[in-house]
C-alpha positions in Angstrom: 42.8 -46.3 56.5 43.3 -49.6 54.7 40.4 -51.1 51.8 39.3 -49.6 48.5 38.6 -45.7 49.0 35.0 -44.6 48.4 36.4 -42.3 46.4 40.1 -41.6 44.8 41.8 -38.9 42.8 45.4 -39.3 41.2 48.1 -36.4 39.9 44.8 -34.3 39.5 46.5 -31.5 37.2 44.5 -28.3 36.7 45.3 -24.9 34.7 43.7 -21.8 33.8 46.0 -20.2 31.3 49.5 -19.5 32.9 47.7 -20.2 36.7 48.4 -23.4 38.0 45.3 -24.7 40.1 46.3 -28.2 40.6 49.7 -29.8 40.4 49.6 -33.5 40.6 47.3 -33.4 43.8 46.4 -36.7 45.1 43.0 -37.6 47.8 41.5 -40.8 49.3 38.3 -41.2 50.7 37.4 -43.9 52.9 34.0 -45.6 53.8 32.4 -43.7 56.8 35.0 -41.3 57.3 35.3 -37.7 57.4 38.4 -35.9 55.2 38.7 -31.9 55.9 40.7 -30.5 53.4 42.2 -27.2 54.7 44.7 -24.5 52.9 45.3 -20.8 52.7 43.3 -18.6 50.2 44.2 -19.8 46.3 45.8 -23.2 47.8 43.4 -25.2 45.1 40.9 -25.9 47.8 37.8 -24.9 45.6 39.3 -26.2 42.5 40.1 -29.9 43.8 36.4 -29.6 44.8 35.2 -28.9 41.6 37.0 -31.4 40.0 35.6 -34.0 42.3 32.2 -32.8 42.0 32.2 -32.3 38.2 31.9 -28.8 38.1 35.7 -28.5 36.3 37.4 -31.3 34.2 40.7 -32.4 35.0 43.7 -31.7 32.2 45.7 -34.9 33.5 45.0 -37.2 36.7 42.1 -39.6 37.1 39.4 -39.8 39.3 38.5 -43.6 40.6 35.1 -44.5 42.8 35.2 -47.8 44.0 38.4 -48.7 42.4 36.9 -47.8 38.9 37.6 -45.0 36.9 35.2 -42.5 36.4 34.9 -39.1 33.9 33.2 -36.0 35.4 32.1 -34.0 32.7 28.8 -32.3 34.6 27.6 -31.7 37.7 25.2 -34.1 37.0 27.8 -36.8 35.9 29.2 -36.5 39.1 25.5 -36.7 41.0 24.8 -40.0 38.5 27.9 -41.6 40.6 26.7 -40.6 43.9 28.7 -37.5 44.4 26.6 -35.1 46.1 28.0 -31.4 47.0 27.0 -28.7 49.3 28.5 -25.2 48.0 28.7 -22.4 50.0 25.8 -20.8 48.1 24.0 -23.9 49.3 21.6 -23.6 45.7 18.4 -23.2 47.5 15.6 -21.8 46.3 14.1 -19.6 48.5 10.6 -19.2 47.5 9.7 -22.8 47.4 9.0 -24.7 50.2 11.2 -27.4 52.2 10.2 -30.3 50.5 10.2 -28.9 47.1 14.0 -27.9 47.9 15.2 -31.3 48.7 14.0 -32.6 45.7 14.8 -29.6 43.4 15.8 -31.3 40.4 14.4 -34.9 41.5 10.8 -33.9 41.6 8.2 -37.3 42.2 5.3 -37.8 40.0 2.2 -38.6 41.0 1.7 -42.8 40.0 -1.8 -42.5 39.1 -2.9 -41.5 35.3 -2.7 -37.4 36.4 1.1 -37.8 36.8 1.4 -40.0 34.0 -0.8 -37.6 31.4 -0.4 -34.2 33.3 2.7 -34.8 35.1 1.2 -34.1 38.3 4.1 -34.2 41.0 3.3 -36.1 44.2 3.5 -33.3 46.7 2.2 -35.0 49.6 4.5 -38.4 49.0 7.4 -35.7 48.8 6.3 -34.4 51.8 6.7 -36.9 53.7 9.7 -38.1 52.6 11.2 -34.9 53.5 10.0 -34.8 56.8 11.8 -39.0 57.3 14.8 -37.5 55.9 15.2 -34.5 58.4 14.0 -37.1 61.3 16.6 -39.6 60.4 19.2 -37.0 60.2 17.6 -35.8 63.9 16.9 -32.1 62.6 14.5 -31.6 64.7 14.2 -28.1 64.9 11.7 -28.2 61.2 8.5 -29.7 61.2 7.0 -28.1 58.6 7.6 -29.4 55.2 5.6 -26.4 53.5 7.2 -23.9 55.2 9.5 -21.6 52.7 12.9 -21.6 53.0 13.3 -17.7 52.9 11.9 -18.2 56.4 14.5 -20.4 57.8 17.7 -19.5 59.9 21.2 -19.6 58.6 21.8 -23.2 60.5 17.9 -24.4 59.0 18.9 -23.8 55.5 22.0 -25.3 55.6 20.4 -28.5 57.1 18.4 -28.7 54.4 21.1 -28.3 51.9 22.9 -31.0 54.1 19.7 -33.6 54.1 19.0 -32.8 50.4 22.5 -33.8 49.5 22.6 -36.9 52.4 19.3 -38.1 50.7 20.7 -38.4 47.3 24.1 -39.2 47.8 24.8 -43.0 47.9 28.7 -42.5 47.9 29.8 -39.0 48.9 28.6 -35.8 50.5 30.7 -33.2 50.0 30.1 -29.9 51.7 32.2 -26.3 51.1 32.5 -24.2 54.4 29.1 -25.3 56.0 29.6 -23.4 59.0 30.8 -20.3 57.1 28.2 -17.9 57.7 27.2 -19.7 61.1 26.5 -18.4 64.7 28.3 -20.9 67.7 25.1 -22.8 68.5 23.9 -23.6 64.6 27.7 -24.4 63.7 27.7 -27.0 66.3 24.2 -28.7 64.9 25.8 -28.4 61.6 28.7 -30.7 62.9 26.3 -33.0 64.9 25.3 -33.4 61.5 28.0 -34.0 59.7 29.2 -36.6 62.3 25.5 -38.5 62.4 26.5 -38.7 58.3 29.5 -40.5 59.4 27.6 -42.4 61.4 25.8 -43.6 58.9 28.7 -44.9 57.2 28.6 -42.0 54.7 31.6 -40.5 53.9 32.3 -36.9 54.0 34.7 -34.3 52.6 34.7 -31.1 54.4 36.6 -27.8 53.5 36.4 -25.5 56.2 38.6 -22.6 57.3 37.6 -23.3 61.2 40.5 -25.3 62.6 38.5 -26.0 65.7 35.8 -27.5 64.1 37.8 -29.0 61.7 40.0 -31.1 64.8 36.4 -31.9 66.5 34.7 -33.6 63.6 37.4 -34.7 61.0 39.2 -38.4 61.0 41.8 -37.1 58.5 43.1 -33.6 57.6 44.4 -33.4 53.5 46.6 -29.8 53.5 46.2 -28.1 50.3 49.8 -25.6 49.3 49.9 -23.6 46.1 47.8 -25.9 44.3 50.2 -29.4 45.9 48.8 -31.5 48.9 51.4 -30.5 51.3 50.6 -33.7 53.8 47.4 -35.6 54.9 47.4 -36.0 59.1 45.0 -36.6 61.7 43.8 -35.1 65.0 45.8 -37.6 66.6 49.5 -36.8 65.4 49.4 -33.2 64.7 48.2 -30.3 66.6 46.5 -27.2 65.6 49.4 -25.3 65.4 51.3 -27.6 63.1 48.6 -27.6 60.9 48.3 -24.3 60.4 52.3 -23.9 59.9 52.0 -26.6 57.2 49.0 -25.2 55.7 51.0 -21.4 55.8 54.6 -22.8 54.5 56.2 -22.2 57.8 57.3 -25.8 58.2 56.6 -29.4 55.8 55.4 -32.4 57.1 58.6 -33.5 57.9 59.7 -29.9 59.4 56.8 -30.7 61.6 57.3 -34.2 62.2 60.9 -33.5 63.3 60.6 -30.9 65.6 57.9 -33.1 67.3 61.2 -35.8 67.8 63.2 -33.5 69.0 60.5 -32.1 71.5 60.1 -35.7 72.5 63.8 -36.1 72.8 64.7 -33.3 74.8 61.6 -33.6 77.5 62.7 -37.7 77.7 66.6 -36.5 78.7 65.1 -33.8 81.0 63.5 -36.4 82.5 66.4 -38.8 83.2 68.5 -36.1 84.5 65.8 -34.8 87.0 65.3 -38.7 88.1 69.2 -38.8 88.0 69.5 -35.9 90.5 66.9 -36.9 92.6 68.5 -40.2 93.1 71.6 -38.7 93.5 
């Protein structure tokens, strides 16, 4: 990836008490491009999210978005910048309906005197809106903008989690595990999803535990160990496998990258010596 990334974190340094949750860990984000971020359990996954998003300040490191350096010290900071995040616990409100979940927090006014006076929110307008956003993002399994979210599937309520956060995001979407909880069928709309995000020229972080999904949909893979990146790498040069060993300790980047020479090395010279005895 080559340009000014979307979004940049450097030596990110986070502690809680004697616990190290970050030591020194740097990330890139690129225009239109999809980052998984992978790692065992307590590898600093959650926490480098949280950072990024806000939801924890950093003790040392700095956080750049556009090539300008930005503070995080809300949620809502982070939003201001564009910085929209999709949590496991997707923050839905069950009771309301669709399009009063997608703009939870962002509710529209009405422009006449009742939603100056009485701040009268425009329902229908949000309505509406909702229903272009879940069109553009082709969700096209909801129609209906007034029906309640306690009535929607697993996959459903995460798409609406996804569209609220792809509808206010300008720079980043970041979403934690979104296929967590998932059957096979609403995982894969779920990645159709994230990859029409990508699509759009939105880039997306993903944390996901799902190494298949994460090789399907991801451009580049950042590998979180005991709180240290232990390696960004792609679909392209590394293999599940390798991924996982990196990710578990049981070989480095280089470990891995070496063993992948030798491999190479060894199946050329059986090669010339099987051409070699044919000949002969």
């Amino acid at each position: 990836m080559s340009g000014t990334p979307t979004l940049e974190a450097r030596g990110l340094v986070k502690t809680f008490g004697h616990v190290v949750g970050l030591a020194g860990v740097s990330l890139q984000l690129y225009p239109g491009e999809v980052l998984a971020i992978i790692g065992d359990n307590g590898a600093g996954k959650s926490t480098l999210i949280k950072c990024l998003s806000g939801a924890l300040t950093v003790d040392e490191g700095e956080i750049l978005m556009d090539g300008v350096k930005v503070e995080f010290k809300s949620p809502v900071d982070a939003r201001h910048a564009g910085i929209e995040t999709v949590f496991q616990t997707l923050a839905v409100a069950p009771a309301l309906d669709i399009a009063s979940n997608l703009y939870l927090g962002r509710e529209v006014r009405d422009k006449g005197p009742l939603g100056k006076i009485f701040r009268k929110l425009d329902t229908r307008g949000m309505r509406e809106s909702a229903k272009e956003q879940l069109q553009d993002l082709g969700i096209g399994t909801i129609q209906d903008m007034t029906q309640k979210v306690e009535t929607l599937s697993g996959g459903q309520r995460q798409a609406v989690a996804v569209a609220r956060a792809a509808a206010f995001g300008s720079k980043v979407v970041i979403l934690d595990e979104p296929t967590a909880a998932l059957g096979v069928r609403e995982s894969g709309q779920v990645l159709a999803l994230v990859k029409r995000l990508r699509d759009r020229g939105m880039p997306v972080i993903l944390i996901s535990h799902n190494m298949p999904q994460v090789f399907e949909v991801a451009d580049r893979i950042h590998i979180q160990r005991l709180g240290r990146c232990a390696g960004v790498i792609t679909p392209q040069s590394h293999t599940m496998e390798e991924a996982v060993a990196i990710m578990t300790g049981a070989t480095t980047l280089d470990g891995a990258a070496e063993a992948k020479n030798s491999t190479a090395a060894r199946d050329g010279g059986d090669r010339t010596e099987s051409t070699g005895t044919a000949s002969s």
